[in-house]
C-alpha positions in Angstrom: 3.8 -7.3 14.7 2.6 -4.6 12.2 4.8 -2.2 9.8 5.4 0.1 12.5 5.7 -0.4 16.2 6.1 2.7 18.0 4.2 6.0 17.3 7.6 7.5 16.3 8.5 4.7 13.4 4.7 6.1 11.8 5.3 9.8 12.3 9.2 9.7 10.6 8.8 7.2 8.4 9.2 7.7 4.5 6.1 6.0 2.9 7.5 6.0 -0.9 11.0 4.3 0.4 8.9 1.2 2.1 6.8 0.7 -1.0 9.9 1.2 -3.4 11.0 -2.1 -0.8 8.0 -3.8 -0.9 7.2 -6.9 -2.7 3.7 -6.2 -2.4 3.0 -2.9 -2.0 -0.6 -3.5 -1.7 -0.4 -5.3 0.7 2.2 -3.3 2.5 -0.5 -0.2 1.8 -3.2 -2.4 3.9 -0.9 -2.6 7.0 0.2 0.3 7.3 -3.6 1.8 7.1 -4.5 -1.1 9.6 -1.1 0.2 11.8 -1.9 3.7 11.7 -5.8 3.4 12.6 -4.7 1.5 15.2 -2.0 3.6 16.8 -4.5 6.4 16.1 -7.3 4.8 18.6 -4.5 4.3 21.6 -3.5 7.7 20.8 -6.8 9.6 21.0 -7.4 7.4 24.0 -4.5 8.3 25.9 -5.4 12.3 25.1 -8.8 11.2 26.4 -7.1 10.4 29.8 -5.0 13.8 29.9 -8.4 15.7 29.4 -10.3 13.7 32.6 -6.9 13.7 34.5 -6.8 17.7 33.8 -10.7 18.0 34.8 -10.2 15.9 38.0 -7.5 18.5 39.1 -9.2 21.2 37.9 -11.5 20.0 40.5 -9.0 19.4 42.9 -7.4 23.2 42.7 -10.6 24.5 43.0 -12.0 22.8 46.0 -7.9 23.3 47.8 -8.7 27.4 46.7 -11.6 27.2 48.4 -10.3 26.0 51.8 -7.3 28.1 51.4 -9.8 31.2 51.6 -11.6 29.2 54.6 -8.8 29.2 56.8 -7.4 32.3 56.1 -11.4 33.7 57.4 -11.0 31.2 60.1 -7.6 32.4 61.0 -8.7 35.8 60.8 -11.9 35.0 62.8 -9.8 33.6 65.4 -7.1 36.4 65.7 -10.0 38.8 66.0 -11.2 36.7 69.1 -7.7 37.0 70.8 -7.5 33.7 70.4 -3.8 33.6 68.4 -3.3 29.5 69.2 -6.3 29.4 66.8 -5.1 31.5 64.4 -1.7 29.8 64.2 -3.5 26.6 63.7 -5.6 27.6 60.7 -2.8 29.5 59.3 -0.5 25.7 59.4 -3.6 24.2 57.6 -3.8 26.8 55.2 0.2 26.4 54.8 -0.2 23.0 54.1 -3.5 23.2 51.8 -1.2 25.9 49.6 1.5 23.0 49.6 -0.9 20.7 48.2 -2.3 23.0 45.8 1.2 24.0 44.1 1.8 20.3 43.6 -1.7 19.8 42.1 -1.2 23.1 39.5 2.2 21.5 38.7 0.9 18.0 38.1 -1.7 20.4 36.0 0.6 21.7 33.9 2.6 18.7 33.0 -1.0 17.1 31.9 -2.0 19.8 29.6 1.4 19.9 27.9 1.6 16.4 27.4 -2.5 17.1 26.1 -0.9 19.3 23.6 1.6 17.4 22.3 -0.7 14.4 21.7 -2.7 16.7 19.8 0.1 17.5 18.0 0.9 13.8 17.6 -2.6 13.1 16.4 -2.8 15.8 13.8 0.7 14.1 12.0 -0.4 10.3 12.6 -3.8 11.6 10.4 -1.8 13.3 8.0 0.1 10.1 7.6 -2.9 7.8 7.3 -4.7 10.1 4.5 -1.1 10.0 2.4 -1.2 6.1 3.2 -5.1 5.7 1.7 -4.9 8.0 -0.7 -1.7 5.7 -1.9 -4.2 2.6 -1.5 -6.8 4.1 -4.1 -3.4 4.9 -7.0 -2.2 1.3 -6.0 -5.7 -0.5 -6.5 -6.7 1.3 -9.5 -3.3 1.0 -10.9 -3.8 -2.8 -10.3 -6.5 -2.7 -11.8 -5.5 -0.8 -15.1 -2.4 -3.3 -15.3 -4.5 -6.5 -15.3 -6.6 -5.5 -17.7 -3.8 -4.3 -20.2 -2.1 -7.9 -19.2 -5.9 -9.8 -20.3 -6.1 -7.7 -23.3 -2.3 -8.3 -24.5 -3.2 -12.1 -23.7 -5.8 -12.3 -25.2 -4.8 -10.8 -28.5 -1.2 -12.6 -28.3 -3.3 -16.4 -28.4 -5.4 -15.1 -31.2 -2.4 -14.1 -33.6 -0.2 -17.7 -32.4 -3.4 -19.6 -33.4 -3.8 -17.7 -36.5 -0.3 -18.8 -37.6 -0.5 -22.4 -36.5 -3.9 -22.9 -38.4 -1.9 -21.2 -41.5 1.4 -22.9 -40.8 -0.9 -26.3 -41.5 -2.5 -25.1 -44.5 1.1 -24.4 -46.3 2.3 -27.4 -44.8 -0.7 -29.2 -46.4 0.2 -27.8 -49.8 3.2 -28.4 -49.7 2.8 -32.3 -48.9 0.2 -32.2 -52.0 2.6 -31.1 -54.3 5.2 -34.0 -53.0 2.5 -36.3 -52.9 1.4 -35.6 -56.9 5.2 -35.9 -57.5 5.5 -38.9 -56.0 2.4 -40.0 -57.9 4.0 -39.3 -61.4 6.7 -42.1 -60.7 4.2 -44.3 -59.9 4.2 -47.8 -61.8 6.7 -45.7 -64.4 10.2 -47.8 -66.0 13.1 -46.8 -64.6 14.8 -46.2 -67.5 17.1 -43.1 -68.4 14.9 -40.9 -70.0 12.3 -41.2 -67.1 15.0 -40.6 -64.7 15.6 -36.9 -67.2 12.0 -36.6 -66.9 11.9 -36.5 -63.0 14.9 -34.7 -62.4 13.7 -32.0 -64.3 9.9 -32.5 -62.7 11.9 -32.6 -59.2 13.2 -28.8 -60.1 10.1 -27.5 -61.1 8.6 -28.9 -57.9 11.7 -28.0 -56.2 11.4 -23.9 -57.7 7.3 -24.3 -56.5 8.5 -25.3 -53.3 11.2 -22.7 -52.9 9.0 -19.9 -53.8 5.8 -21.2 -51.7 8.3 -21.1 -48.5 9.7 -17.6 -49.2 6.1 -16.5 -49.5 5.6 -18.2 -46.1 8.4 -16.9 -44.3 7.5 -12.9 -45.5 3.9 -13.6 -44.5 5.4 -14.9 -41.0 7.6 -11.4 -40.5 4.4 -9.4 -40.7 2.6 -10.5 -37.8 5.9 -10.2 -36.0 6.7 -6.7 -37.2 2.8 -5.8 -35.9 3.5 -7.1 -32.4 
């Protein structure tokens, strides 16, 4: 079963309220368009039935007209003859052909006004399918405009995270070279009490590099941040 299932739900329905609904409007787009063309065909169809069914009785009226002058000469004909029975006789046929032709003419008009109100009908289900394709083409190209904002943004989001892992690793390479030449000092050293002075005050001086190297680290991290 499509979006719509009666003319009527196509012809009064609110296009932008179903998309503001939809999950997928897209998608949604696409069958109503698929709806619509649809309903269109059985519509046009039927219209192409009320134009032969009008034709036919067209036809019919004509041909009933054309007896209904027939007997009226035959009835006249006969009268003229002095023979009355005759005349009476043609006059009941022509009474009865006049019968049948007032029921054809109404059947007639009934056709051609429903004719005119599936014209009618026609002429808003195409106003409806243009609105719903021309919606189609915004949708699509809107898509379209979106994804490639979405690749660009991705693209240029993985470039700046790998830019500040690869220099996250270099400081943090530094920073275990200066611990490591530190740790290199003490290295086969007496422990005595003016070698333990000695790396205390070597620990603060690493400990002030250290300090200074990771503020410079932290305000180079804000400024890719700040960009984004």
């Amino acid at each position: 079963m499509g979006i719509f299932t009666r003319f009527s739900d196509i012809v009064n329905s609110n296009i932008n309220a179903i998309l503001d609904k939809a999950e997928d409007p897209e998608k949604i787009v696409r069958l109503m368009i698929q709806e619509m063309e649809d309903t269109l065909v059985e519509v046009r169809s039927a219209a192409a039935r009320s134009i032969a069914d009008k034709k036919d009785l067209n036809r019919k009226i004509e041909r009933f007209d054309r007896d209904l002058n027939d007997w009226d000469n035959k009835a006249e004909l006969a009268l003229r003859k002095g023979r009355e029975d005759l005349a009476k006789a043609a006059l009941v046929e022509k009474s009865r052909v006049l019968t049948a032709v007032d029921a054809l003419k109404q059947d007639y008009i009934a056709v051609d006004e429903g004719l005119t109100r599936l014209n009618e009908d026609i002429a808003r289900l195409e106003t409806k399918l243009a609105d719903a394709k021309s919606r189609q083409k915004t949708l699509l190209a809107r898509h379209k405009t979106a994804s490639s904002r979405l690749a660009a943004r991705r693209k240029i989001h993985d470039y700046k995270i790998e830019d500040a892992m690869v220099r996250f690793e270099q400081y943090t390479r530094r920073i275990d070279d200066i611990e490591g030449r530190v740790e290199a000092y003490d290295l086969g050293l007496p422990k005595d009490l003016n070698h333990e002075f000695a790396s205390l005050e070597a620990e603060e001086s690493v400990k002030k590099d250290l300090d200074a190297l990771k503020r410079r680290i932290e305000a180079e991290n804000k400024v890719p941040a700040e960009a984004d």
